[in-house]
ZAVEX-622294 format. One record per atom (N, C-alpha, C): x, z, y; residue in one letter; atom name. Coordinates in nm, 4 decimals, decimal comma, m for minus. Each point is the difference from the previous one (the first is absolute). Layout:
N
[[X; Z; Y]; a; CA],
...
// end
This chain:
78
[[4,6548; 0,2283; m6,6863]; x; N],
[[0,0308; 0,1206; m0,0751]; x; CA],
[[m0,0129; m0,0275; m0,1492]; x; C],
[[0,0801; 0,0868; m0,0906]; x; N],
[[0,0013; m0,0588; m0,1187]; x; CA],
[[m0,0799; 0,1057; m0,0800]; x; C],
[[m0,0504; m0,0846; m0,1034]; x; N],
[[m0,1605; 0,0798; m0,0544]; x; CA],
[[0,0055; 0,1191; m0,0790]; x; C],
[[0,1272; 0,0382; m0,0264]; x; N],
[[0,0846; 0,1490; m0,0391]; x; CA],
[[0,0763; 0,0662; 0,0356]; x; C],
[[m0,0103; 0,1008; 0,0665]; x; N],
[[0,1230; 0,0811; 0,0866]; x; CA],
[[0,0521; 0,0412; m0,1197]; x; C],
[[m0,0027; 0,0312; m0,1199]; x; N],
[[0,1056; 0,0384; m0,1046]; x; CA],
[[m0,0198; m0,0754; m0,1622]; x; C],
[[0,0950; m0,0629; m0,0558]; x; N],
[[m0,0150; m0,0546; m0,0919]; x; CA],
[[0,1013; 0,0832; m0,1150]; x; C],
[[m0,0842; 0,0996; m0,1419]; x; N],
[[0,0524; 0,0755; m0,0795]; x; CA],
[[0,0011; m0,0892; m0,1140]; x; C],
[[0,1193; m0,0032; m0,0386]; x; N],
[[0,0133; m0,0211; m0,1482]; x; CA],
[[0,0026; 0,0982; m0,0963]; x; C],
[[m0,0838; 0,0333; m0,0644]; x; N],
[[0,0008; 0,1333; m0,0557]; x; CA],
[[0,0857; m0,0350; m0,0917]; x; C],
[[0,0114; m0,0651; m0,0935]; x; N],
[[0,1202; m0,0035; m0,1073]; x; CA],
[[0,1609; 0,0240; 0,0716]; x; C],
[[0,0110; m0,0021; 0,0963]; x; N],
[[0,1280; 0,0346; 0,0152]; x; CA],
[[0,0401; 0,0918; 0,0767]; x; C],
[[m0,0867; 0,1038; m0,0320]; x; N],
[[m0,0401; 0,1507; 0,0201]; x; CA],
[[0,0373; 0,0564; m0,1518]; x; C],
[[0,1243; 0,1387; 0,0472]; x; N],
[[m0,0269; 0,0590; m0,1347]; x; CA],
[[m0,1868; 0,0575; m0,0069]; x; C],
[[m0,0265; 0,0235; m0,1437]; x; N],
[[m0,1214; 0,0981; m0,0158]; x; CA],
[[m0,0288; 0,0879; 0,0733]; x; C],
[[0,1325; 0,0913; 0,0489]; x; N],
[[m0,0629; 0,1142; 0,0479]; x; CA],
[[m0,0172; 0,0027; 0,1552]; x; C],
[[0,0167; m0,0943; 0,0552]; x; N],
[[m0,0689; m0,0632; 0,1418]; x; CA],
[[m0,0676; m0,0765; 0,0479]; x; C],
[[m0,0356; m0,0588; m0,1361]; x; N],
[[m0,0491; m0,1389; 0,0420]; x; CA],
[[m0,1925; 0,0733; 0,1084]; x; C],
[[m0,0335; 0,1241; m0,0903]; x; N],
[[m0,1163; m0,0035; 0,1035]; x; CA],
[[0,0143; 0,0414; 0,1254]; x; C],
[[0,1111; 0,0885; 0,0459]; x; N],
[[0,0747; 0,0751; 0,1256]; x; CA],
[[0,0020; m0,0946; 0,0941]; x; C],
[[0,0675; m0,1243; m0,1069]; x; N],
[[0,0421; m0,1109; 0,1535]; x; CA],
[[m0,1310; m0,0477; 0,0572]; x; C],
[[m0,0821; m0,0679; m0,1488]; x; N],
[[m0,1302; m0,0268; 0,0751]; x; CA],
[[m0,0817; 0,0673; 0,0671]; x; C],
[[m0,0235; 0,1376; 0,0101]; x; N],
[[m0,1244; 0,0775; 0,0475]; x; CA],
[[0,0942; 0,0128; 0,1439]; x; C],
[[0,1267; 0,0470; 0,0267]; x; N],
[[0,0963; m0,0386; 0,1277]; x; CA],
[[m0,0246; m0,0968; 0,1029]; x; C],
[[0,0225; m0,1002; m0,0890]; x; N],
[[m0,0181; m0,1647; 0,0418]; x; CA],
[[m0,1655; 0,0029; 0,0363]; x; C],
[[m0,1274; 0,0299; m0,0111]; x; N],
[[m0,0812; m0,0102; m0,0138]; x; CA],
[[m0,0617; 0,1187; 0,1877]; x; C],
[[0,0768; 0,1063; m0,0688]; x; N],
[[m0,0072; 0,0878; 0,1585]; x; CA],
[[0,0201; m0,0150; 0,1032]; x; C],
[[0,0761; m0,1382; m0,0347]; x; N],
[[0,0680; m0,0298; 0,1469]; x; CA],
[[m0,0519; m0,1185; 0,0799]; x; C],
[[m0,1187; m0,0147; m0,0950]; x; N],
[[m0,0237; m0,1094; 0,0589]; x; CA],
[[m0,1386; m0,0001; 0,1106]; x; C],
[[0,0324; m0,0762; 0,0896]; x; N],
[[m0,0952; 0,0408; 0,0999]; x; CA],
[[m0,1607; m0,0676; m0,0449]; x; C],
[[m0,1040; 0,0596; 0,0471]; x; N],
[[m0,1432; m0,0775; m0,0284]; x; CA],
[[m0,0038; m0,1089; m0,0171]; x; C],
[[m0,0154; m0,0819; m0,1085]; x; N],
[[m0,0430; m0,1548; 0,0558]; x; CA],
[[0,1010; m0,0802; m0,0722]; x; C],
[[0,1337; 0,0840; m0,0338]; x; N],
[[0,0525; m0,0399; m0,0534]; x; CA],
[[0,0161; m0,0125; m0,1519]; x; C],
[[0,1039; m0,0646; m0,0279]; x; N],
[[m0,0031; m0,0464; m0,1886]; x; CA],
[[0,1376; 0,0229; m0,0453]; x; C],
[[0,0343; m0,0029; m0,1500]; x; N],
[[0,0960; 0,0174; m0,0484]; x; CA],
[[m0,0265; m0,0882; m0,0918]; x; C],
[[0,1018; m0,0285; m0,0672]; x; N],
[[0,0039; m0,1121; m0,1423]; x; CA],
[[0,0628; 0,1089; m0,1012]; x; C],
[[m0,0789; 0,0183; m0,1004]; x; N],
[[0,0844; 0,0514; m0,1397]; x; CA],
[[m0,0295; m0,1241; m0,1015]; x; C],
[[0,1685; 0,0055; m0,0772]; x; N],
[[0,0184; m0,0878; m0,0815]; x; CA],
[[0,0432; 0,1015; m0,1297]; x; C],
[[m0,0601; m0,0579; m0,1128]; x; N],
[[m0,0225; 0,1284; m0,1199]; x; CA],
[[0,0093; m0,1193; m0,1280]; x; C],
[[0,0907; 0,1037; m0,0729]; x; N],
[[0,0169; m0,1308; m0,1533]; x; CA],
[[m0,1250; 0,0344; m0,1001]; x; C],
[[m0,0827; 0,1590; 0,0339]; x; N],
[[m0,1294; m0,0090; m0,0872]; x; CA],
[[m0,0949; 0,0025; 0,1212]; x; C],
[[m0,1201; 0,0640; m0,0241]; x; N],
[[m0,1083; m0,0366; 0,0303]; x; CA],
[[0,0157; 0,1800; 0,1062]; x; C],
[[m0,0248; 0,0114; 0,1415]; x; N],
[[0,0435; 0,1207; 0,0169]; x; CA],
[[m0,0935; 0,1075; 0,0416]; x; C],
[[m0,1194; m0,0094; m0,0864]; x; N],
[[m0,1463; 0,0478; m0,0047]; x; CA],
[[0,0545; 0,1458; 0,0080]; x; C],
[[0,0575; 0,1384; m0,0864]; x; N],
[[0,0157; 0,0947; 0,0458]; x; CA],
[[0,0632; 0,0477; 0,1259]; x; C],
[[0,0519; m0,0754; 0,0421]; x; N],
[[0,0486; m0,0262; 0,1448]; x; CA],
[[m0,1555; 0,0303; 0,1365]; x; C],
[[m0,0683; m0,1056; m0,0959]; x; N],
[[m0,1256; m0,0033; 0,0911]; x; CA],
[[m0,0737; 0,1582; 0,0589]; x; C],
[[m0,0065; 0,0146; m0,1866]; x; N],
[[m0,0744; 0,1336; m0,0122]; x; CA],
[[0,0518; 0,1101; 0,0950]; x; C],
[[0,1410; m0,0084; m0,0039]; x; N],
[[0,0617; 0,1087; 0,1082]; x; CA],
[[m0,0395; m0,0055; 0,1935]; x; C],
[[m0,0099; m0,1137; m0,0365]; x; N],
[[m0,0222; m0,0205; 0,1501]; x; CA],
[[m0,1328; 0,0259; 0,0539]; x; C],
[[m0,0774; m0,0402; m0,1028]; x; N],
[[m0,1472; 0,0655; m0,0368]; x; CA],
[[m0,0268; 0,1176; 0,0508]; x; C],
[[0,0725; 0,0952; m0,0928]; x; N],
[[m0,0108; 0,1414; m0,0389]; x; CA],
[[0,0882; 0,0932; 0,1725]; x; C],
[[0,1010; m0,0842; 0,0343]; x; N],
[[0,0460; 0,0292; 0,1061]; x; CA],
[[m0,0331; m0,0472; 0,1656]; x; C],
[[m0,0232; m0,1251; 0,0149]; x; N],
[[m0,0395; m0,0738; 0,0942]; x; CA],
[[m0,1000; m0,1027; m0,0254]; x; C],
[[m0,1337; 0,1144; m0,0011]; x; N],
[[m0,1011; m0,0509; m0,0164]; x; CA],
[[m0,0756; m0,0847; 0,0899]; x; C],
[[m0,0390; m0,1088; 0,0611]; x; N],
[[m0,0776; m0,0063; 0,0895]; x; CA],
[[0,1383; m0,0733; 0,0971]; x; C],
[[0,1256; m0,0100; m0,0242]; x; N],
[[0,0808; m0,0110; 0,0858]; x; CA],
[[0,0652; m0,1407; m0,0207]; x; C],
[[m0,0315; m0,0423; m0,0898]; x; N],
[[0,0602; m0,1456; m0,0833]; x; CA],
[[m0,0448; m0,0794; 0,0110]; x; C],
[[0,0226; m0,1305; m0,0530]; x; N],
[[m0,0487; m0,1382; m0,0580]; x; CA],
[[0,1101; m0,0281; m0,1145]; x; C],
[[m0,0719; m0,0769; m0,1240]; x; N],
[[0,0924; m0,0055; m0,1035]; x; CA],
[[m0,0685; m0,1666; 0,0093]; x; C],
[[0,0962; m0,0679; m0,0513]; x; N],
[[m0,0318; m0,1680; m0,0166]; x; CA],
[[0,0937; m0,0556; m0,0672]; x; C],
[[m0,0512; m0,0804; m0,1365]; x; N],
[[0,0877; m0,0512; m0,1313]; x; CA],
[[0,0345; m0,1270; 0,0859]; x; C],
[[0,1471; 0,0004; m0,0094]; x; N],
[[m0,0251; m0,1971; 0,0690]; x; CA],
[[0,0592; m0,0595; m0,1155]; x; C],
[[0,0702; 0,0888; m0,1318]; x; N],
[[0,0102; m0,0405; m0,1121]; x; CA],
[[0,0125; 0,0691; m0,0789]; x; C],
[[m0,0537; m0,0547; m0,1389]; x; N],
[[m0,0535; 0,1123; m0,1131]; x; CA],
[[0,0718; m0,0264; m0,1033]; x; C],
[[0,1332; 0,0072; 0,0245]; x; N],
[[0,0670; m0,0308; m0,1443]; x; CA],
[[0,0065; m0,1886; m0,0732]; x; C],
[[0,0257; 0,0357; m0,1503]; x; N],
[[0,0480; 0,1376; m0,0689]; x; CA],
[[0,1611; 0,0449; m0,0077]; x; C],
[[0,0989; m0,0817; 0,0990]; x; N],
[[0,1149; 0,0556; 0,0110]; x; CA],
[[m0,0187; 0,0841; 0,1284]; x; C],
[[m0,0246; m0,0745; 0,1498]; x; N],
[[m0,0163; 0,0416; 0,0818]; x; CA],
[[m0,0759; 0,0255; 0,1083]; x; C],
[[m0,0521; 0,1211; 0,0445]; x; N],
[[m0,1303; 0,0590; 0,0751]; x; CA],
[[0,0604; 0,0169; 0,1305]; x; C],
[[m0,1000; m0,0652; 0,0878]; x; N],
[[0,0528; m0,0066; 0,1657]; x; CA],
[[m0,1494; 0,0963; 0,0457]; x; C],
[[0,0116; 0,0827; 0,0825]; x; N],
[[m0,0895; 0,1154; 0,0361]; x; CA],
[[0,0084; m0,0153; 0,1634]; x; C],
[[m0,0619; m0,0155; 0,0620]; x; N],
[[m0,0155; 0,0160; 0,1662]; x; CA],
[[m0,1107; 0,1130; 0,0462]; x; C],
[[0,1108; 0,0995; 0,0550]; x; N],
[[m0,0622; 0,1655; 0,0138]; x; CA],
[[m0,0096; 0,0171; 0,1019]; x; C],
[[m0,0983; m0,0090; 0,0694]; x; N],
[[m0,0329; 0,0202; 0,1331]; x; CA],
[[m0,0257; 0,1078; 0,0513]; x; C],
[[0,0360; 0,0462; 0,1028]; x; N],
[[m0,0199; 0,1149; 0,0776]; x; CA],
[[m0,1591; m0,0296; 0,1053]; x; C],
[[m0,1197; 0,0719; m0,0410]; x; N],
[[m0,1292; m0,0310; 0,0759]; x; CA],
[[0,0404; 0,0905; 0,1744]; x; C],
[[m0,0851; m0,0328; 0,0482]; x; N],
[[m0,0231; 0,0407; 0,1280]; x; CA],
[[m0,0308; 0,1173; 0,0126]; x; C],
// end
């Protein structure tokens, strides 16, 4: 099985979806599972939302920190 059931490129998302697709992409994913976001800044208010919304429901993990490009592996907990 491959270690991301969905891989987002957020840059090639207009603005005004780019969080729709992810929090979407993110719902659908079953326990246990992961997603890959790929982001040209750093996508920390991103975090906060998920925070503020799906608290307790996540895993966030830098697998790269810039400074062109940020790879994020968002896990869906159990």
């Amino acid at each position: 099985m491959d270690q991301f059931r969905t891989i987002i490129k957020a840059p090639e998302y207009p603005p005004q979806l780019k969080h729709k697709v992810i929090f979407e992409s993110f719902d659908q994913l079953a326990p246990g599972e992961a997603m890959l976001l790929i982001n040209d800044h750093d996508p920390r208010p991103l975090r906060y939302q998920f925070e503020a919304t799906r608290s307790g429901q996540f895993s966030w993990e830098y697998l790269e920190q810039g400074p062109e490009t940020f790879r994020v592996k968002i896990g869906k907990l159990d």
